[in-house]
C-alpha positions in Angstrom: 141.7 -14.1 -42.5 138.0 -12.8 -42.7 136.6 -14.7 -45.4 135.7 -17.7 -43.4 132.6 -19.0 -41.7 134.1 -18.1 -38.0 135.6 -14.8 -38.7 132.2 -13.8 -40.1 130.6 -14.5 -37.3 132.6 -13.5 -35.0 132.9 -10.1 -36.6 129.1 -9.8 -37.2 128.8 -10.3 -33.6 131.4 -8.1 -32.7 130.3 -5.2 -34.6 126.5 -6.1 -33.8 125.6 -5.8 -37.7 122.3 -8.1 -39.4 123.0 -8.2 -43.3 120.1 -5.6 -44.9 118.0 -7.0 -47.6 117.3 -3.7 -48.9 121.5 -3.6 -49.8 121.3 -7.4 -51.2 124.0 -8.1 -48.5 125.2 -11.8 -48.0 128.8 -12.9 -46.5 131.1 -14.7 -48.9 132.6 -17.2 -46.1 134.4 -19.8 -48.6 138.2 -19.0 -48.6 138.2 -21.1 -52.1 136.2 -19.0 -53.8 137.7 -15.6 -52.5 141.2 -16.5 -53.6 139.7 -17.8 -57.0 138.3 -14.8 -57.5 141.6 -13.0 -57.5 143.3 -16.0 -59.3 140.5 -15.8 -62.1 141.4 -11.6 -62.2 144.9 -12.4 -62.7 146.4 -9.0 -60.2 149.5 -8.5 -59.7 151.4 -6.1 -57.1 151.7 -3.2 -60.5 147.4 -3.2 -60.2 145.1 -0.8 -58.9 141.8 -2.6 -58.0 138.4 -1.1 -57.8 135.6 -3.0 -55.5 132.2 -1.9 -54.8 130.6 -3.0 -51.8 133.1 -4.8 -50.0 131.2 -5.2 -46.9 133.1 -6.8 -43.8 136.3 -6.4 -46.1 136.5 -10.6 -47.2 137.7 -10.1 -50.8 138.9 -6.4 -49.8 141.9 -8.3 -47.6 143.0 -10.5 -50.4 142.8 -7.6 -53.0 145.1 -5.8 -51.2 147.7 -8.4 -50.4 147.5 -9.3 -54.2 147.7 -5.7 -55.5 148.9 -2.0 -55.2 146.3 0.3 -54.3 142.4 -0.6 -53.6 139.7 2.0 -54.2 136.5 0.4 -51.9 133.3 2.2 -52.3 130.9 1.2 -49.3 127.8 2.8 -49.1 126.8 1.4 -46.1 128.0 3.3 -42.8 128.1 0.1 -40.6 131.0 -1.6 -42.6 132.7 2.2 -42.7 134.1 1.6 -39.0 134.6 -2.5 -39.4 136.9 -2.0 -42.7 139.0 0.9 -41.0 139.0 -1.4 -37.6 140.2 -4.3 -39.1 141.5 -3.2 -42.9 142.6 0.5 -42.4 146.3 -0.1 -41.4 146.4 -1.3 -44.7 149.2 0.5 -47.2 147.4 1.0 -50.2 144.0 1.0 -49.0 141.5 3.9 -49.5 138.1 3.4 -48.5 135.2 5.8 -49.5 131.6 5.5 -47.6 129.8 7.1 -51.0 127.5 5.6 -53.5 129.0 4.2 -56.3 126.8 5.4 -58.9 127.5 9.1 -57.6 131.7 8.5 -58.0 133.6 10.4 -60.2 135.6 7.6 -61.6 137.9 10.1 -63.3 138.9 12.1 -60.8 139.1 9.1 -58.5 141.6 7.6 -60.9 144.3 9.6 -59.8 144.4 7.4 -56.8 145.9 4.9 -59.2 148.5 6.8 -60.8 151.2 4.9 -60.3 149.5 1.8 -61.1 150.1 0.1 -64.5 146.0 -1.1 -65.0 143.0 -0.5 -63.4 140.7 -3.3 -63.0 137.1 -4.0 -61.0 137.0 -6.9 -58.8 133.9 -7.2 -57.2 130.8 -9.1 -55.5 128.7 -6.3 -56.4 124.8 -5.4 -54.4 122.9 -7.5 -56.7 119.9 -5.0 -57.3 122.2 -2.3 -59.0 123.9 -4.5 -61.3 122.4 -3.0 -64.4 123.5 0.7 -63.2 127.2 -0.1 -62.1 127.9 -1.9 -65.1 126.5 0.7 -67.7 128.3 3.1 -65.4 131.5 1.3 -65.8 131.4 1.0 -69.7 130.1 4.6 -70.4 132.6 6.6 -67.5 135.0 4.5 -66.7 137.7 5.5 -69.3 140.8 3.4 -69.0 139.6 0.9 -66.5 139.1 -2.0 -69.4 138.1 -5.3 -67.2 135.8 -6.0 -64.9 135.3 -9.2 -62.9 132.3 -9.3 -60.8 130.6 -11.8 -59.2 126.3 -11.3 -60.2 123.3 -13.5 -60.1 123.5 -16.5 -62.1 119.7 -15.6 -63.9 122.2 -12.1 -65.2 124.8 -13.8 -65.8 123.2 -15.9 -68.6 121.5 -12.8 -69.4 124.2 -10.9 -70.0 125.8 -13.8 -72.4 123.0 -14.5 -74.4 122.5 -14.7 -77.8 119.4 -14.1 -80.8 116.6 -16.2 -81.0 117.0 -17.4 -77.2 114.5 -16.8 -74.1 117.5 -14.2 -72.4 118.3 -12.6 -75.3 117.6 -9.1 -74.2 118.2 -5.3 -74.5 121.2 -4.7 -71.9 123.1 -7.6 -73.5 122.9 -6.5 -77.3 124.0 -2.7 -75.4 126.9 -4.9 -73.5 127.7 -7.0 -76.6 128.4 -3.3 -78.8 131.0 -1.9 -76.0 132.3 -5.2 -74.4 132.8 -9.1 -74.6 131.0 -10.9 -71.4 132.5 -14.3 -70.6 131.6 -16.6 -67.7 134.3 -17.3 -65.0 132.3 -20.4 -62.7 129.9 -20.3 -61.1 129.1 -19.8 -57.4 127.1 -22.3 -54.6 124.4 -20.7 -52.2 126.4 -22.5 -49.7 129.1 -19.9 -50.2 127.4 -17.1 -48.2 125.6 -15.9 -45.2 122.7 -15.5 -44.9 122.4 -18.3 -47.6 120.9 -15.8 -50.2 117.8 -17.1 -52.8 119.4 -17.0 -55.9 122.4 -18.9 -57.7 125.6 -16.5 -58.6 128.1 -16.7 -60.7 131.6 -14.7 -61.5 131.5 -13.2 -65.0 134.5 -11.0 -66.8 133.3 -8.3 -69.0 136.5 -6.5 -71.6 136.0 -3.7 -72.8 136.6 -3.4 -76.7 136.3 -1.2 -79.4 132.6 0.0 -80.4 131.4 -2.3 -83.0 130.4 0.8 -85.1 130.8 4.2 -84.4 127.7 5.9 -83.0 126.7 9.4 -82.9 124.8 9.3 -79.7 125.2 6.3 -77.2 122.8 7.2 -74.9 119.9 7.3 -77.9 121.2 4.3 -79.0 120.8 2.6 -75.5 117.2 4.1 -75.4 116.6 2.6 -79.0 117.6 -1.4 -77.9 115.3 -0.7 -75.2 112.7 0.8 -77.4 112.7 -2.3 -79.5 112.6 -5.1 -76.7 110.0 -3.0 -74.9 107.1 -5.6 -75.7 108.8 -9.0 -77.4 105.2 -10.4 -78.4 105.1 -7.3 -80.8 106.8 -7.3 -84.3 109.7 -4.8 -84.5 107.6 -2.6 -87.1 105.2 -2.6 -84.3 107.5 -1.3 -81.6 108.9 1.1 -83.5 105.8 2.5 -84.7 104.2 2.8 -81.3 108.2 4.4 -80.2 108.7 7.0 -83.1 107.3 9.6 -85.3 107.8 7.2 -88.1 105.8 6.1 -91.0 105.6 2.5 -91.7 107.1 2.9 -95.4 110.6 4.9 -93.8 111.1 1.6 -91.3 109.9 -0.4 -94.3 113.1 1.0 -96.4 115.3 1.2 -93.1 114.3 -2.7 -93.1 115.0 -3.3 -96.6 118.8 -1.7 -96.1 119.5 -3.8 -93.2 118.2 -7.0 -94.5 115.6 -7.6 -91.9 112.3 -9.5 -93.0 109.2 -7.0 -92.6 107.5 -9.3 -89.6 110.6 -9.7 -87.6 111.2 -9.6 -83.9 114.0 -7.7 -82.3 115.2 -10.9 -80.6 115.9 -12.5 -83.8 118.4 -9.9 -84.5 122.5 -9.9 -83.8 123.9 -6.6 -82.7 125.0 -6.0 -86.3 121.7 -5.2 -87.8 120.3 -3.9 -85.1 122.8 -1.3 -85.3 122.4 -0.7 -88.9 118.6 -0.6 -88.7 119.8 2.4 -86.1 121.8 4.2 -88.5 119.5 3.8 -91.2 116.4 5.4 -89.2 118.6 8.3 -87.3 122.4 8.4 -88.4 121.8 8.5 -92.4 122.9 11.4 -94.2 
């Protein structure tokens, strides 16, 4: 199978392709951790799999031997003629040379329409992470878990909690719309080229909105607003962010039971979200 250190070479070589830093692109070469990936996913042969970036097609091949159908978005044209070469005989395989972040994940669905779920499983391009995830969450409708394999510094990120160094605005966004767990984590040793950074495979569920917001994408700007500058006082970052007076935030405060010289990382995504709704959702 491809995911091993001499298949990857030998592929590589046969296909004359350099991994491009521009595309984060390193070669997952332990056969371990590809088939825990799938294990950790739990896919079965009812499944439709999504997978962006699949490269040389390592965790592509055991997708589709554990699953129905695989949707594989490459944006890269080199891996376009390995994937059909050595994947493309493949029943069930559909494989897209597009940008992820242009798809129309709805329309794209119907691919999967005799599937019973539709998950992600993916080692995703590192330097988009933020993107495909919020793209995920906010357009992908019925496709409820994701497991993809990030940098470990993200991963923590993206699990943090108040009052710690990697509390931050993504994760209290994340934290309204899904639950992020931690699969295990992932050795440099596990790719080539060995990359910098540490990784990890994380599962994010999507679950019901904590509250009910009027306007998501203000409410998204908003956590960002008020992590902008984490030396300042929330007062302070919402004074420099909005026509407001210090007196309306003062009351908006007092509602939400936040102290007058508080920070935004001290707060959970409950008051945070009803300092929101007392600032722009109250009638």
């Amino acid at each position: 199978m491809i995911g091993n250190p001499q298949k990857t070479n030998e592929i590589l070589q046969k296909y004359n392709i350099r991994a491009r830093k521009r595309y984060g692109q390193n070669f997952l070469i332990d056969e371990n951790i590809l088939d825990k990936i799938v294990m950790t996913a739990g896919i079965v042969k009812t499944d439709g799999v999504i997978e962006i970036g699949p490269g040389i097609g390592a965790l592509t091949e055991r997708l589709i031997m554990a699953s129905k159908r695989v949707l594989a978005y490459e944006i890269d044209e080199r891996f376009i003629n390995v994937l059909e070469n050595e994947l493309g005989n493949q029943e069930g395989l559909m494989i897209r040379n597009s940008d992820f972040l242009e798809a129309d994940l709805e329309a794209d669905r119907k691919f999967f329409s005799d599937c019973a779920r539709v998950l992600v499983v993916s080692n995703i391009p590192y330097y988009i992470t933020t993107p495909i995830i919020s793209k995920l969450l906010k357009k992908g409708s019925g496709i409820d878990e994701f497991y993809l394999m990030v940098q470990k510094e993200v991963g923590l990120r993206l699990t943090s909690k108040p009052n710690t160094k990697d509390y931050n605005a993504f994760s209290v966004f994340i934290s309204h719309l899904a639950e992020v767990s931690i699969c295990f984590p992932i050795s440099q040793n596990c790719f080539i080229p060995r990359p910098d950074v540490e990784s990890m495979m994380i599962k994010i569920k999507r679950t019901e909105p904590k509250e009910p917001i009027d306007n998501l994408e203000h409410f998204q700007s908003f956590i960002q607003n008020i992590f902008e500058n984490r030396r300042k006082t929330l007062m302070n970052n919402l004074l420099r962010s909005y026509s407001l007076t210090r007196e309306g935030i003062g009351a908006a405060f007092n509602s939400a039971a936040i102290p007058e010289q508080a920070r935004s990382e001290s707060l959970d995504l409950g008051r945070i979200i009803g300092l929101y709704k007392n600032l722009f959702e109250k009638q």
